[in-house]
N, C-alpha and C positions, 0 to 999 in steps of 0.2 A: 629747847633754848640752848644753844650754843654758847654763846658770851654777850658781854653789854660791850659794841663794838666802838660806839660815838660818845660824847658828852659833848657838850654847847652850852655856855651861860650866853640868856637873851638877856639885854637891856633894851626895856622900850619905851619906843618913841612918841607910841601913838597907845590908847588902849587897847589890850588885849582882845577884849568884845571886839572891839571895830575891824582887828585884823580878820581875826575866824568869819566875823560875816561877811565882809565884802573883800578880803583879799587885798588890804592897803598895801601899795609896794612902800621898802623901805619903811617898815610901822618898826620895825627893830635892829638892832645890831647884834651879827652873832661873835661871841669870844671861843676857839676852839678849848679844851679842857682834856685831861688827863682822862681816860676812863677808870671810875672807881672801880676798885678788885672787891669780889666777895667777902663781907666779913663770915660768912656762915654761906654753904651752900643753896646758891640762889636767891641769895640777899644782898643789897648794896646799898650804903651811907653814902648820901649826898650832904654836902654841903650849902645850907642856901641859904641866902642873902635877900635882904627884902629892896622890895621894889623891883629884882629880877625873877625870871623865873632858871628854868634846866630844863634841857630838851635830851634827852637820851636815845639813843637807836640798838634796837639787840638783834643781833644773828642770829637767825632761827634755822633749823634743820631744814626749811622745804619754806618753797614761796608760800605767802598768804594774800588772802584779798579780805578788806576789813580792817578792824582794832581785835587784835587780840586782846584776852582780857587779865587785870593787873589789878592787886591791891597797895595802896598806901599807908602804912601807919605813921602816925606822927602823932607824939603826945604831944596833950594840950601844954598851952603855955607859952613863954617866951624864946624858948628854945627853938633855933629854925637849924636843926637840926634832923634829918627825916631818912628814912629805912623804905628802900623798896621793896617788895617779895612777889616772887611771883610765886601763882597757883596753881 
């Protein structure tokens, strides 16, 4: 892993379900965003708002085919406040 090169807040328009299955055009709007900096190597706080989601894109050493694999922590609670890491 190189760096988290993208961030994007989606606001959308349509549900979420509906885009991933059938590919609605136009189901969302994207706003480009800052890329969060590491708080701790290899980990980044996002900011997140309800009713949108964060779409992030990360640089990786060598092309891939697939999802590479990624965990999410986020305490419970009201806090939409949430920590990426990768493994």
């Amino acid at each position: 892993m190189r760096q988290l090169r993208e961030c994007y807040r989606l606001s959308w328009k349509r549900p979420p379900q509906e885009y991933f299955e059938f590919q609605v055009p136009d189901a969302f709007t994207a706003e480009s965003l800052p890329p969060p900096r590491e708080s701790t190597p290899r980990e980044w706080s996002l900011e997140l708002a309800l009713a949108k989601a964060v779409a992030i894109t990360f640089e990786l050493p060598e092309q891939v085919a697939g999802w590479p694999s990624f965990t999410l922590e986020a305490p419970a609670g009201g806090k939409y406040r949430d920590s990426l890491r990768l493994d």
